[in-house]
C-alpha positions in Angstrom: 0.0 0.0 0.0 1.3 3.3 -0.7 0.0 6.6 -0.5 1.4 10.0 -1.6 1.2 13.5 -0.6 0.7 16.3 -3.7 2.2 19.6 -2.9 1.9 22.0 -5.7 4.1 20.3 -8.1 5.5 17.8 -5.1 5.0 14.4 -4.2 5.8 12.6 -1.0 6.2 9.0 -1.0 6.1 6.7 1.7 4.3 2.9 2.3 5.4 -0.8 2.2 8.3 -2.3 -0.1 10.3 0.4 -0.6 12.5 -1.6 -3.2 9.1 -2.6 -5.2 6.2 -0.7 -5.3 7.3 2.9 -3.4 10.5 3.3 -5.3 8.4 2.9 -9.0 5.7 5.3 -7.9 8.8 7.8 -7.3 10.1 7.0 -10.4 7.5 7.5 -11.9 6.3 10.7 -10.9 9.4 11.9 -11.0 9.5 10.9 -15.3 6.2 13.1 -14.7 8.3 16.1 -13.7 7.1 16.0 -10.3 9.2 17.2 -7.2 9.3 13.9 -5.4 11.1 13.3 -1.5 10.6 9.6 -0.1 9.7 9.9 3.6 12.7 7.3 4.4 11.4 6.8 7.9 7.7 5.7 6.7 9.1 3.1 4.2 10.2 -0.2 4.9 11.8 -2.6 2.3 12.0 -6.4 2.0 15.8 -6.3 3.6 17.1 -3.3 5.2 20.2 -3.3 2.7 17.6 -3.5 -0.1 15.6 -0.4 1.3 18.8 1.6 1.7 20.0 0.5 -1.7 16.6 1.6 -2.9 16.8 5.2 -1.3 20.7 5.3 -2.4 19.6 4.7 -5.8 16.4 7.0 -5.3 18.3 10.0 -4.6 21.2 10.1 -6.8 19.3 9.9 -10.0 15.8 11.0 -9.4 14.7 12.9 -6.0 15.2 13.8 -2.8 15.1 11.3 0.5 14.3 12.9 3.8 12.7 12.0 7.0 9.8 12.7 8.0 10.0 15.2 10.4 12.2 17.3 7.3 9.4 16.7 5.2 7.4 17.7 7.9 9.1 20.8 8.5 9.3 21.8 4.7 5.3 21.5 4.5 5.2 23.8 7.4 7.5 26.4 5.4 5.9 26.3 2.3 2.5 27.3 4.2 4.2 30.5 5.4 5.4 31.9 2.4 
């Protein structure tokens, strides 16, 4: 299961499998043009090495990774201005 988070032109992504499911959603909205972050501390992959691998791979070539209290904070922020 995962469910996303669209801010303006952003997209949070966070759920089960990071390696599978979570990690093509980002990749695909992220082919979309969308500003994606994956909340790394609401996903969970089948191996820890594999979720981290997943993230690693993530946020070199396609978005941003942050926790969730970052992501958190940034929402905040963009409400202000």
């Amino acid at each position: 299961m995962t469910a996303t988070i669209a801010v303006s032109l952003s997209v949070g992504s966070q759920g089960a499998v990071t390696n599978i499911c979570c990690e093509s959603s980002a990749r695909e909205a992220a082919e979309l043009e969308y500003k994606v972050i994956m909340v790394s501390d609401a996903l969970s992959g089948q191996a820890h090495g594999l979720h981290e691998a997943s993230l690693a791979t993530f946020y070199r070539i396609f978005g941003d990774v942050r926790p969730a209290g970052e992501v958190m904070t940034l929402l905040v922020q963009g409400t202000r201005t």
